[in-house]
C-alpha positions in Angstrom: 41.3 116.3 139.1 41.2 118.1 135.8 41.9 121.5 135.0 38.5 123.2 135.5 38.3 121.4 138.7 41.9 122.4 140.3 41.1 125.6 139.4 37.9 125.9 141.4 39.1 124.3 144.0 41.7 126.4 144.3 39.4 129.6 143.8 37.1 128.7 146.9 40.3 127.8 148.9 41.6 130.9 148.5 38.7 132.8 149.3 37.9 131.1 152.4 41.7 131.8 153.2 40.7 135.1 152.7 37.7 134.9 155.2 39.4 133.2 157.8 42.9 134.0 158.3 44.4 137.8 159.4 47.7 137.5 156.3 50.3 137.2 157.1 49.8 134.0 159.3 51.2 130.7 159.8 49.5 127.8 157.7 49.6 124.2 158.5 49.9 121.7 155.6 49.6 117.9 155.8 50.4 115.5 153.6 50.5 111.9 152.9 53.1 110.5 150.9 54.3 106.7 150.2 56.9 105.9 152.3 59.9 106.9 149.4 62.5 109.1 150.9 62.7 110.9 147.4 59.1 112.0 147.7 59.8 112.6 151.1 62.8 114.9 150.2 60.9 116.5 147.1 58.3 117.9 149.8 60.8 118.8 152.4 62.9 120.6 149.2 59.8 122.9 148.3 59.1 124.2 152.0 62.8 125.0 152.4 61.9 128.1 153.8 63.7 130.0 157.0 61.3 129.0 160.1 59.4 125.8 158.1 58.5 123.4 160.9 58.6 120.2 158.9 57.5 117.2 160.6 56.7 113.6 159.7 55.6 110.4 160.9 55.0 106.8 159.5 52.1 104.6 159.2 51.7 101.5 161.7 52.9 99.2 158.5 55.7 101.8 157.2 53.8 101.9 153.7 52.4 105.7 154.2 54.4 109.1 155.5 52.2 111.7 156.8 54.2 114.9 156.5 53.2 118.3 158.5 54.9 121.0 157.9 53.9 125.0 159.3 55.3 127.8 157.4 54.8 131.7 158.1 53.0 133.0 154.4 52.0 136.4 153.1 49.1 135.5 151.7 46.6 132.7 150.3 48.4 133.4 146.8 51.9 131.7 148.6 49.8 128.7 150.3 48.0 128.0 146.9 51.2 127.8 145.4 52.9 125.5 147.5 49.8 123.0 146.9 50.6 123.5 143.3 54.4 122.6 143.5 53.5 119.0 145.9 51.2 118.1 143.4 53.6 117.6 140.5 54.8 114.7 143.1 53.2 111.3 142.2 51.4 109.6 144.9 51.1 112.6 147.5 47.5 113.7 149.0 47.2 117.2 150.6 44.7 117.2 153.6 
């Protein structure tokens, strides 16, 4: 995804987080990650916030990680940015 498109993706997310959710709220994000305990541990690192509920689970093969993790944020502006931060990490896909 280039540029232009992050940025309008990120523009209708955060108006429909606007729409839908009374702030501040609890969001639920899911990821799926190689199996790499560094990735695994990158993710884990940026929601290392008091009350993160961070779980994961691997795939039948042990190849994929899907990691959920439910936070208590203050506004879309704070989920948007923790999108931002996992994508720097190679290989992961938000849901």
């Amino acid at each position: 995804m280039n540029k232009e498109e992050s940025d309008a993706f990120y523009a209708r997310l955060k108006e429909q987080l606007l729409e839908n959710t009374q702030w501040p709220s609890n969001y639920l994000y899911k990821f799926i990650v190689p199996t790499d305990e560094e990735k695994i541990d990158q993710i884990t690192t940026i929601f290392n916030i008091p009350g993160a509920v961070i779980e994961s689970k691997q795939s039948k093969k042990g190849t994929y990680t899907s990691v959920s993790i439910t936070v208590h944020l203050n506004n879309p502006d704070e989920v948007i940015a923790k999108y931002k931060e996992v994508s720097s990490i190679e290989g992961v896909i938000s849901l």
